[in-house]
N, C-alpha and C positions, 0 to 999 in steps of 0.2 A: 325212526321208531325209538321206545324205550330201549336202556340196555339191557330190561327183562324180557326181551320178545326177540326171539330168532327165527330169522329168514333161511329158509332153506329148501333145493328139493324135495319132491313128496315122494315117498315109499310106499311101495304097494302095501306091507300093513297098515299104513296110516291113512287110504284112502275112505274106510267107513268114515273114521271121527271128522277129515278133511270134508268131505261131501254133507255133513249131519249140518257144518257150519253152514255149509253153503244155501242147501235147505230153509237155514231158520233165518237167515237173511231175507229169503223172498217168500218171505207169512210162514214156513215151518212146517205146512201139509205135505204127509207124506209121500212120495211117488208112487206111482204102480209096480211091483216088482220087476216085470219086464222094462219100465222105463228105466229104472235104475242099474239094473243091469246090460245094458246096453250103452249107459253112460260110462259105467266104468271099463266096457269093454275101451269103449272109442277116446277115453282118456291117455293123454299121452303125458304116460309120468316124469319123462326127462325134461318136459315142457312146461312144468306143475308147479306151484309154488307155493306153500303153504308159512301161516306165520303161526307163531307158537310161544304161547305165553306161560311156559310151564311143560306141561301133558296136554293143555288145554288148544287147540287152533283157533285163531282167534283173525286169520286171514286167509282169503284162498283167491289165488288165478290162475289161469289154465292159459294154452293157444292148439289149435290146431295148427297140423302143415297141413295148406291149403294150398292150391293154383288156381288163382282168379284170371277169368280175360278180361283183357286192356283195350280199348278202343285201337283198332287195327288186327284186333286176333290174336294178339299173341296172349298166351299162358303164362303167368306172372307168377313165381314164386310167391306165398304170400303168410302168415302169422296169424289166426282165427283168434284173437282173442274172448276170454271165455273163463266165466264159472269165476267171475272178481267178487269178491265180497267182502266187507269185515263185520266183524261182531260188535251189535252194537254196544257192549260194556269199553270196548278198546278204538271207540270214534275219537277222529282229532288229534291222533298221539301219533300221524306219521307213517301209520302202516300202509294203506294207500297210496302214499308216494313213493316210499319204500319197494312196493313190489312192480308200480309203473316204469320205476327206474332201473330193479333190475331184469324185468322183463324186456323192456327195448333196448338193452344191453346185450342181454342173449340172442334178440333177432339182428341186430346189426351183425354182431358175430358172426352168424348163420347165413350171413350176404342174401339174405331176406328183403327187399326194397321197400316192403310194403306190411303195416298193419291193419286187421279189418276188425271189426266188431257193430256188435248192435248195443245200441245203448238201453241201458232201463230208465237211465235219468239222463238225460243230453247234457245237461251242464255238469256233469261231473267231467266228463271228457275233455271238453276244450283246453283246458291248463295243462294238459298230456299231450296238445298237438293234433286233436283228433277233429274231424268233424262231417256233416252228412256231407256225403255226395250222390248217392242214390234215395228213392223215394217209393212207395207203395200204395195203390187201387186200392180200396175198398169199396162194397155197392151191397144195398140192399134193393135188391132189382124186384117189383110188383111184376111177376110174369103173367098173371092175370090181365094186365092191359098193356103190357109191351110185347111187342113181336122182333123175329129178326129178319133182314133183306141178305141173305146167304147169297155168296156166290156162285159162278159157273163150277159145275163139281162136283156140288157138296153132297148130290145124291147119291153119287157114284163112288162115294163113300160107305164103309156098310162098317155096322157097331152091331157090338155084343160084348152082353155081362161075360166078366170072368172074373174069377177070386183072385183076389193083389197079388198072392201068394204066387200063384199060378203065373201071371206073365210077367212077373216084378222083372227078369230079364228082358224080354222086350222094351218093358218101358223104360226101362234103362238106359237100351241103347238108342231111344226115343232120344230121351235127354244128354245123352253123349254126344251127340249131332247136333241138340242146339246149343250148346254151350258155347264156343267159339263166335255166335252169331250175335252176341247180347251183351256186351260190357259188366262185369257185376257177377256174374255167374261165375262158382265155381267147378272145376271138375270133381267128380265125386271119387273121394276115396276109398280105400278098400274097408266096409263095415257100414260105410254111410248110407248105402241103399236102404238100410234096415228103417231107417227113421222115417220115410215115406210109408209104413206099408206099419208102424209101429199104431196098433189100436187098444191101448186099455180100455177098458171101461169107463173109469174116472173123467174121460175127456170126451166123451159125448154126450154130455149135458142132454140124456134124454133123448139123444138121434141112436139109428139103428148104428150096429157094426158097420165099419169103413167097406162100401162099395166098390166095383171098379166097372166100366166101360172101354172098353179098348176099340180105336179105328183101325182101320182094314183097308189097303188097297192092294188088288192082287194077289191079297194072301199074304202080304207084307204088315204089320205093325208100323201106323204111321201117326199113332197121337192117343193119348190117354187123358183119363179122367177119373180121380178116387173122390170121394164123396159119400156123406152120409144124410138120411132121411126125416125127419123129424115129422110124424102126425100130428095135425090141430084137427079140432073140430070144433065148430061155433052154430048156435040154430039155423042161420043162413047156409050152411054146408063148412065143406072140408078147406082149410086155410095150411095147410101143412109147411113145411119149410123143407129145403136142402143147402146145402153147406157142403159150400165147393174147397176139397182141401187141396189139391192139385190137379192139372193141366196143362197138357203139354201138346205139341203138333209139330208136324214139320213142314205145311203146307197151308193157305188158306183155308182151301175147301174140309180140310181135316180140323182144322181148329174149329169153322163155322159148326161143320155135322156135331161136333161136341157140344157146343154151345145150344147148337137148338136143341138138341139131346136135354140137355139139362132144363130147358127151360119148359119143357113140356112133360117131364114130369108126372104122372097122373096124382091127385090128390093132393097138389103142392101148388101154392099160390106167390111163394117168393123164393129168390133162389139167393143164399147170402154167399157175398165176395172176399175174401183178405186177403192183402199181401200179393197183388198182381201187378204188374208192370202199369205205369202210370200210360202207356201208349200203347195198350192193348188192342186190338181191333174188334172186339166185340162192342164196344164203344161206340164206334162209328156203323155199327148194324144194325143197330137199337131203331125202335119207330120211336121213343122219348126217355129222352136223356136223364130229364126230371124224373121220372117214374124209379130210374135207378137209384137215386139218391147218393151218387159220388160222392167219396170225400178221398184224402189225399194225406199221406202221415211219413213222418223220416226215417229211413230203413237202415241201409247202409253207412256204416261210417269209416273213414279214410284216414291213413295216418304216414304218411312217408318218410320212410325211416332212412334211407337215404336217394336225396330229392336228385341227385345225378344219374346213376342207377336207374330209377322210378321213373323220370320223363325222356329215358332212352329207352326205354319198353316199348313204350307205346308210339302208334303215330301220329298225324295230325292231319284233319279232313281239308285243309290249310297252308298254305307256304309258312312257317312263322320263323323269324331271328330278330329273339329282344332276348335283354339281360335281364332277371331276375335279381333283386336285392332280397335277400329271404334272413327273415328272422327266426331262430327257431332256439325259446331258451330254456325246453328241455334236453332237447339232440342238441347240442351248438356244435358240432361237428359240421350241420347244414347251414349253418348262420354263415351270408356271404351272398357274392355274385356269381350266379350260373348264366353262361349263355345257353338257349338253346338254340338250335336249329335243326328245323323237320319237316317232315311234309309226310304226303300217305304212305310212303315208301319206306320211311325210317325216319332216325332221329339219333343228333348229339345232343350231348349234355354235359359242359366241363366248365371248372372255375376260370373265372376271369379277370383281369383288371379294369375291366372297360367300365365306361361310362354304365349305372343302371336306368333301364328306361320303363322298370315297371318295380314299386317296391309292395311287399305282402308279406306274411306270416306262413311258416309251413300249414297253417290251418286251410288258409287259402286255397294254396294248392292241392291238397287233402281232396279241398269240396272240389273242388274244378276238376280232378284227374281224370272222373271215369265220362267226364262229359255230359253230366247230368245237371249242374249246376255252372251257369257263365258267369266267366270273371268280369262282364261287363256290367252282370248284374252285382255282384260283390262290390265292384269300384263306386257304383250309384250308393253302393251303402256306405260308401265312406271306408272298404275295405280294402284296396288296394289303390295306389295312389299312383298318377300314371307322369313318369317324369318326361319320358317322349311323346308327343303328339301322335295319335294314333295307332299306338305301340300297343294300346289296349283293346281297341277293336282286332286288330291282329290275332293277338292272344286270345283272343274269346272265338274272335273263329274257329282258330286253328284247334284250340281244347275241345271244339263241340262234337256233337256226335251223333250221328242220324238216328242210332237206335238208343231208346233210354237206359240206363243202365238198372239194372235189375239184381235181388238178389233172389236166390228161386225157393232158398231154406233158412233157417234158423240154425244158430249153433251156439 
């Protein structure tokens, strides 16, 4: 950066001016009061970074403490990167790298393994070390001529409306239960409940207030569903829409009953998708695929802030022991040869002398970590170069991972 621009923690009085920037970065319309105040609630100022050209802020980036799970279950310390912006009078001049650099300075510090973030623009990231490893469903599903083939169960399921408010615990502890199951998902911390159940106005484009549905078995809460309505009408009759904003289940027949729930609807003829796991099972219920109109977009993004650490978290669906040659020349702390060795059970991960038999970019491993992207497919792009014989296939097995990884929220 310039020598007129200072980098520094943010201060609770300076989080209007800090957040105003942030705003006018992404188009400048104002938030809803409750959305903003919820932001600053869940703002972690010691975490915060603001640049400062004067009195003026002219850079902001933020992280959450997160705990993401790892392929194998475990709970991952993790850095929610968040709220980066600069202004565009002070583009170019350094701030940008400036707060990347001392932001993953502080997470190292913090023996944090792992960075996550969503991107607004993918290419800004990669020179940071970052890149996708999980991915996101979207569908505009005609439920007018799709149907679904539900499993054994699903009748014996039983739903009913409730206000979000009203069972926002339940569903909770819905989603507490599957988190461990899903690679990508974090556990939710304490405030974060609120932004599931959080409905201005401003963001229902004309659908009713945010709904909820809750499953039942036995008197148990076993899957939910929020969602909003949107009425059409056209001479031929009623075209209406609903807008699935969350989803959750802890069972087949629980997921199905929601599903068909949604798709039936009265006065709604499409039911619209975002931001669901690309290996969903409503997918495979469908009577045409077509009719949904899939499409598929990059979610999650991975940044291993130290690669030893990071691939001892996790385990491996796999036998695997190859060396890693890892270039990484924002961290160069990870620049070097890692062995690993792991299987479902666990896993090392220490520096070596040895021969390497697989060389990649911390970016690489980034995308590969949560299992959602193979390095078999990366090496086909010319991504990872494989100096052992079969050393690759190895590694790509052993990274893979039966369930997709997913992230459940935004932050």
């Amino acid at each position: 950066m310039g020598t007129d621009t200072d980098l520094r923690v943010l201060r609770q009085d300076e989080w209007d001016k800090w957040y105003e920037t942030l705003i006018r970065a992404f188009s400048g319309v104002p938030e809803a009061p409750e959305e903003r105040e919820l932001w600053n609630a869940l703002t972690e100022l010691d975490r915060s970074l603001g640049a400062w050209d004067g009195s003026e802020c002219v850079g902001t980036a933020g992280a959450f403490s997160f705990r993401v799970t790892v392929p194998g279950g475990a709970s991952v310390p993790a850095a929610g990167v968040t709220m980066v912006s600069v202004a565009g009078t002070h583009r170019r001049r350094g701030v940008l790298t400036a707060m990347m650099r001392r932001q993953l300075d502080d997470i190292r510090s913090l023996g944090e393994p792992l960075a996550l973030l969503t991107a607004s623009e993918p290419a800004i990231y990669g020179r940071f070390g970052y890149d996708a490893a999980s991915f996101q469903r979207g569908a505009e599903i005609d439920t007018s001529r799709t149907t679904l083939s539900v499993p054994p169960g699903t009748d014996d399921v039983r739903l009913r409306y409730a206000a979000p408010e009203d069972v926002l615990d339940a569903c909770e502890a819905v989603y507490a239960e599957l988190v461990p199951r899903r690679p990508g998902m974090t556990a939710r911390m304490p405030g974060w409940e609120r932004v599931g159940v959080l409905d201005p106005e401003s963001e229902r484009d004309g659908a009713s207030p945010l709904q909820c549905v809750v499953a039942e078995r036995h008197g148990r809460v076993v899957g939910y569903a929020r969602f909003r309505v949107k009425l059409g009408w056209e001479e031929s009759g009623h075209n209406g829409t609903v807008v699935l904003q969350n989803l959750d289940a802890l069972d087949p027949a629980a997921d199905a009953a929601l599903w068909r729930f949604l798709f039936g609807i009265d006065l709604t003829t499409t039911l619209v998708v975002r931001g669901r796991p690309v290996d969903e099972a409503w997918q495979y219920l469908v009577s045409d695929i077509r009719r949904c109109r899939p499409r598929t977009r990059d979610q999650l993004y991975v940044r291993l802030v130290d690669v030893g650490a990071a691939l001892r978290a996790r385990t491996y669906q796999a036998p695997v022991d190859v060396v890693f040659e890892v270039e990484d020349a924002f961290c160069p702390w990870n620049t070097g040869r890692w062995r690993l060795t792991g299987d479902a059970k666990g896993a090392s991960c220490e520096r070596t002398e040895d021969a390497a038999d697989l060389a990649l970019t911390v970016r690489e491993l980034g995308a590969a970590y949560l299992g959602g992207v193979s390095l078999a497919a990366l090496g086909a792009a010319g991504r990872v170069r494989e100096l052992r014989q079969g050393a690759l296939t190895e590694a790509a097995v052993g990274f893979g991972s039966t369930v997709a990884p997913w992230l459940s929220h935004g932050f």
